[in-house]
C-alpha positions as CSV (number, residue, x, y, z in Angstrom):
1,X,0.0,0.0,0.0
2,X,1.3,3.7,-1.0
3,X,2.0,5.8,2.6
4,X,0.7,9.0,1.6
5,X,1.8,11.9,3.7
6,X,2.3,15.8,3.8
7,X,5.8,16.5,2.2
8,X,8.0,18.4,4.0
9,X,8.4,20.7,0.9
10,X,4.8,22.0,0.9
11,X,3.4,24.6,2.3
12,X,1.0,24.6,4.8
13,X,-1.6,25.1,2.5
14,X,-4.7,22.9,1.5
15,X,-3.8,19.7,-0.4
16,X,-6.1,18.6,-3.6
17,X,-6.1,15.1,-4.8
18,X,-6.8,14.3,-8.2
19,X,-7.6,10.1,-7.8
20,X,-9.5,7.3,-9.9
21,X,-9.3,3.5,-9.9
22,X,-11.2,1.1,-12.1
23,X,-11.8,-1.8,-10.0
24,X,-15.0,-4.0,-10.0
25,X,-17.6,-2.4,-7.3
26,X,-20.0,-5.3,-5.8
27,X,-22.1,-2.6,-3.8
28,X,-21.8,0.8,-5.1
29,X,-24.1,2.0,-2.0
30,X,-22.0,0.5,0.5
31,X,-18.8,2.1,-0.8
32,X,-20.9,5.0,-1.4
33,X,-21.6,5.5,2.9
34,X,-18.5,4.1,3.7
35,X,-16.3,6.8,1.4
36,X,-18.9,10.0,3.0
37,X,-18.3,8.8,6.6
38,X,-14.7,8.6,6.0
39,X,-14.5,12.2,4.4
40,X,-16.6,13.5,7.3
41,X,-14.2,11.9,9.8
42,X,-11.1,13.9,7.5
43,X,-13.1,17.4,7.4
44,X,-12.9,16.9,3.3
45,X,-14.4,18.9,0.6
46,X,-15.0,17.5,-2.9
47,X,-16.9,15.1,-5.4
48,X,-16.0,11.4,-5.8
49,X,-17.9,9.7,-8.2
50,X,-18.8,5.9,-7.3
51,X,-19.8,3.1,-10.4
52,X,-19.7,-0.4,-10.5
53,X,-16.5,-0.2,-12.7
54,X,-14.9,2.0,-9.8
55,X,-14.5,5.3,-8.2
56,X,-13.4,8.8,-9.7
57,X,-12.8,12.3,-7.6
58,X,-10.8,15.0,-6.7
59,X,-11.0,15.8,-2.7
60,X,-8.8,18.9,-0.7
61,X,-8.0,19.3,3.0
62,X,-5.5,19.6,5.4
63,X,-2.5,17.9,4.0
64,X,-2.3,15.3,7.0
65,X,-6.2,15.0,7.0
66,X,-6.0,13.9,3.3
67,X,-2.8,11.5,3.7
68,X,-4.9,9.6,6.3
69,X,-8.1,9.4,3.9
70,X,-6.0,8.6,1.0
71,X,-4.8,6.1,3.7
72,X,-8.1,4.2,4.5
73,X,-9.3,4.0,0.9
74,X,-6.4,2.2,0.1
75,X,-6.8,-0.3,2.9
76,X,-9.6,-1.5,1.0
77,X,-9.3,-4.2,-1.5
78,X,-10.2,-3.4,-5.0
79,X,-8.7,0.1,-3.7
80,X,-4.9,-0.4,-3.9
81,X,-3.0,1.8,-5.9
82,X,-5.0,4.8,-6.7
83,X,-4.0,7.2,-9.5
84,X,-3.8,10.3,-7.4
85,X,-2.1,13.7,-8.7
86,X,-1.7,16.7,-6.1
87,X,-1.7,20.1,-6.6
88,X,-2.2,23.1,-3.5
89,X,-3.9,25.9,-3.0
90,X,-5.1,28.3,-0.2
91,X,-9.1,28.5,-0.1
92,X,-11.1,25.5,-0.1
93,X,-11.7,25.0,-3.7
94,X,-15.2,22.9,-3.4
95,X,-18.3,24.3,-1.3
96,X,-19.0,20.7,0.3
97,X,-18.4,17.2,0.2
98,X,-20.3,15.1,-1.7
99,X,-20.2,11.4,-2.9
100,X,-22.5,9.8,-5.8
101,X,-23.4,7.0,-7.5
102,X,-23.2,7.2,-11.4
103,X,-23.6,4.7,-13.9
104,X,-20.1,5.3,-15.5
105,X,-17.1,7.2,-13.0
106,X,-15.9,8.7,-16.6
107,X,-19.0,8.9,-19.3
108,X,-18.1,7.4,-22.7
109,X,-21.6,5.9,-23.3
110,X,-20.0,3.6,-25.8
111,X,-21.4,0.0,-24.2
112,X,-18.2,-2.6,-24.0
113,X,-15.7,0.0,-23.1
114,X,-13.8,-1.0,-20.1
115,X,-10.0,-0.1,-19.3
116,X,-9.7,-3.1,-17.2
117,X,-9.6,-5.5,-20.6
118,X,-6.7,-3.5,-21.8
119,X,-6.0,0.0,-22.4
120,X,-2.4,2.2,-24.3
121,X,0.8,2.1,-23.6
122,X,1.7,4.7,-20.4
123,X,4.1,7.5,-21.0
124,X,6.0,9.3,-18.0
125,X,6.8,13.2,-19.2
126,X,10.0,12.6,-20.8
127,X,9.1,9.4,-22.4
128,X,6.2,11.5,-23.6
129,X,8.5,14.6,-25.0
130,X,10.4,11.7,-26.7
131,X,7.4,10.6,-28.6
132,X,5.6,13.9,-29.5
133,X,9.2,14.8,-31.0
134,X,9.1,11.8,-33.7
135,X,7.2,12.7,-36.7
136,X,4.1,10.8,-37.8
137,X,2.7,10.6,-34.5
138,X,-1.5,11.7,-34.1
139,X,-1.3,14.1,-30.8
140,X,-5.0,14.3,-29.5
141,X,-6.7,16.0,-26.6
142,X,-9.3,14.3,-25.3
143,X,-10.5,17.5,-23.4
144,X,-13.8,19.3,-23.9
145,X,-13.9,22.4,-26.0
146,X,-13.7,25.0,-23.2
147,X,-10.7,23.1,-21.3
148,X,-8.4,23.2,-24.5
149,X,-8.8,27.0,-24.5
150,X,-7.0,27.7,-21.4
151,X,-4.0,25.5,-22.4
152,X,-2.6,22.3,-24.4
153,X,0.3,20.4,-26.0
154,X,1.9,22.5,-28.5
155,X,0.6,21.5,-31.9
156,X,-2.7,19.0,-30.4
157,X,-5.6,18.3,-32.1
158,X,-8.7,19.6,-30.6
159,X,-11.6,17.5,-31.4
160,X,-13.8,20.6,-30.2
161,X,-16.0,18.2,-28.3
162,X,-19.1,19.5,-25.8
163,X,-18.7,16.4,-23.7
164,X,-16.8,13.3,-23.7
165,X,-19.9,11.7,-24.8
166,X,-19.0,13.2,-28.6
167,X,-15.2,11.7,-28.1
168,X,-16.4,8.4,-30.2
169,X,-18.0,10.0,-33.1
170,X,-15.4,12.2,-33.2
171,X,-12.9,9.4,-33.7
172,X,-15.1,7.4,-36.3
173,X,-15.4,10.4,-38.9
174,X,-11.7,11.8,-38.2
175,X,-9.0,8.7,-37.3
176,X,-8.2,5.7,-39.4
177,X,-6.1,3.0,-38.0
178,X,-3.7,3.2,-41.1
179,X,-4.0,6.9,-41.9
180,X,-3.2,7.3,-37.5
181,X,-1.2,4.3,-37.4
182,X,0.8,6.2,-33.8
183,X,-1.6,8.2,-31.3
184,X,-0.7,9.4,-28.8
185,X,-3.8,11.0,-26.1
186,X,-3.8,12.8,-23.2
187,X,-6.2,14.3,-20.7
188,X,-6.5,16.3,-17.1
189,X,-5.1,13.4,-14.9
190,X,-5.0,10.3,-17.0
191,X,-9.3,8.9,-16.3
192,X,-10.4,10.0,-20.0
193,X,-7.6,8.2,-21.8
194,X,-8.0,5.4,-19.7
195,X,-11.5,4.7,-21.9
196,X,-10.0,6.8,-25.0
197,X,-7.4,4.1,-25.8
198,X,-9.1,1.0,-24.9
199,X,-11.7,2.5,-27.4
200,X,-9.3,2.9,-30.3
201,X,-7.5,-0.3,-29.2
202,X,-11.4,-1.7,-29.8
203,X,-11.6,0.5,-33.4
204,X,-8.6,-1.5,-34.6
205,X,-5.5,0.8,-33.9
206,X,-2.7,-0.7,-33.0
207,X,-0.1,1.6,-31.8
208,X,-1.9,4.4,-29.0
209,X,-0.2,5.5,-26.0
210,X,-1.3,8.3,-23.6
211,X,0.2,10.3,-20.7
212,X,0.3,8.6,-17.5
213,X,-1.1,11.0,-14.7
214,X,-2.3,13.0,-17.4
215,X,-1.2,16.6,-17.5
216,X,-1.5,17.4,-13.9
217,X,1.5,14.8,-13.3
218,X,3.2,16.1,-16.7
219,X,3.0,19.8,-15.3
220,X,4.3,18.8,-11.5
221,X,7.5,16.4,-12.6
222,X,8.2,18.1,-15.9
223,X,11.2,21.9,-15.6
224,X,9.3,24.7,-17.6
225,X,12.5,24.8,-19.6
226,X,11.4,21.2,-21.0
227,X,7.7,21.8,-20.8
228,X,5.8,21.3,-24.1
229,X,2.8,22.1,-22.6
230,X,1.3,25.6,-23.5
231,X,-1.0,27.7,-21.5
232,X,-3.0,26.7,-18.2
233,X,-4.5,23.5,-17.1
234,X,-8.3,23.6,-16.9
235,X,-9.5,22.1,-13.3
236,X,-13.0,21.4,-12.0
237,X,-13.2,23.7,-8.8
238,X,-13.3,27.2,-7.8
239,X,-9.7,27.6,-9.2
240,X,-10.7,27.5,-12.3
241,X,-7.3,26.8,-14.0
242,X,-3.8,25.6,-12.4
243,X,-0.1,27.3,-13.8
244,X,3.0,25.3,-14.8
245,X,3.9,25.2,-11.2
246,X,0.3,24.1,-10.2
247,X,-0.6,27.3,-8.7
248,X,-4.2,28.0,-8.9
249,X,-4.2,30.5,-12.5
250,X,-5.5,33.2,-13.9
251,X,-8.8,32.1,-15.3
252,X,-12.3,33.1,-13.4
253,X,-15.9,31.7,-14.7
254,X,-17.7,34.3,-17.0
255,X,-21.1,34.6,-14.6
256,X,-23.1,34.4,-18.5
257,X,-21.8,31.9,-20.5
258,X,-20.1,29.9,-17.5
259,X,-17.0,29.9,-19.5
260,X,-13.5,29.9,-18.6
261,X,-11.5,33.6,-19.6
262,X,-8.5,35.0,-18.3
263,X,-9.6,37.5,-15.7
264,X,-8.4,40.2,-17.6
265,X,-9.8,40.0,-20.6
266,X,-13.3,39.6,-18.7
267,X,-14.4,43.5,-20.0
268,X,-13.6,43.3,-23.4
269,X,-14.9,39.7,-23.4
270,X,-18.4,39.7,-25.4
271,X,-20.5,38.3,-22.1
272,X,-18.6,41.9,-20.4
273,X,-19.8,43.9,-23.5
274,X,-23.3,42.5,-23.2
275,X,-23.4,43.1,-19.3
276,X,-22.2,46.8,-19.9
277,X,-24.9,47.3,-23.0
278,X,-27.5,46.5,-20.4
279,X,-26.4,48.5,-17.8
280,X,-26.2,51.6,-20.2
């Protein structure tokens, strides 16, 4: 079992845990009660997401409130080994803490779909800026539309999807196995590739790799002088975005079209022209 701990190298500041783990769930409500006592007991705020294929969430606290909780999920069989990625920040970055049941902990909606039968080939960061620097190789971001603005790999494709729901369509009309016979995939922290490659695996590609820990791990083990990764990293909580240095960013929530800007470009963004028009 992984000890997980405050580091002496952060700052006493609130920890955030990115974490998944596809594992078969027998009794999604008893892991359900059993995950929302625990987080009580820690003082935790966040959303983890349980399914019978497993459990999905990003949590914050006090660093050595979190270690522990991190601590009793993975005391639990099926649990081992989560997929976690930390980041820090200074306000609580969720209003509560909730846990619910959901029919898929990542939504695909393609029936059949299931990481656990196989999925790509991981990459760590520098294995990864190996492979995006060979030529012939299909770099995709399996992001939603309003994520890949704030930031991406330098020269990614961006299917321009609403939800990941549109990811599979996407592929059908735009990737062939021998036109893309290399892809290479990447998300947030590694749970949308997870299904993204054992999807194409299922299509008929042979060769598809993705970025293990997704970018949240690329961004925290990878210098700036060897980054390839352009721009800010899209997060689901009231940081909106996260720097190169995991930092919460510079990107607020337009209150109108509840997309992400950078906060100074909110007046001359076209929701801040609208809100001014009115108020004239």
């Amino acid at each position: 079992m992984t000890t997980h701990s405050s580091d002496t190298e952060m700052p006493p500041e609130l920890l955030v845990a990115a974490l998944y783990r596809f594992t078969d769930v027998a009794d999604v409500e008893e892991m359900k009660e059993w995950i929302l006592e625990a987080g009580r007991q820690a003082d935790l705020c966040g959303t983890i997401l349980v399914a019978p294929e497993g459990i999905n969430g990003t949590i914050a606290g006090l660093p050595e409130k979190v270690g522990a909780f991190l601590e009793v999920l993975e005391s639990r069989e099926g649990l081992e080994d989560l997929e976690i990625r930390y980041s820090r920040c200074e306000k609580r970055p969720f209003k509560r803490w909730r846990v619910r049941l959901k029919n898929e902990i990542v939504t695909l909606g393609v029936e059949g779909t299931d990481p656990r039968e196989g999925v790509g080939k991981y990459l760590d960061p520098e294995e990864w800026n190996r492979l995006l620097a060979e030529e012939n190789v299909t770099l995709i971001d399996t992001r939603n539309h309003y994520e890949t603005k704030v930031g991406k790999f330098k020269g990614a494709i961006d299917p321009d999807t609403e939800t990941f729901r549109e990811f599979p369509e996407w592929v059908d009309k735009n990737l062939d196995p021998k036109e893309n016979a290399k892809v290479a995939m990447y998300c947030t922290g590694g749970i949308r590739c997870e299904k993204a490659t054992n999807l194409l695996l299922r299509r008929g590609f042979r060769e598809v790799y993705h970025l293990k820990g997704g970018i949240l791990r690329y961004l925290e083990e990878t210098p700036q002088s060897d980054s390839l990764w352009d721009g800010e990293c899209f997060v689901f909580d009231e940081r909106v975005s996260v720097d190169q240095d995991l930092k919460p960013g510079k990107h607020i929530i337009c209150e109108h079209c509840q997309l992400p800007i950078p906060a100074e470009e909110m007046d001359d963004h076209e929701c801040g022209k609208l809100k001014r028009a009115k108020m004239a």
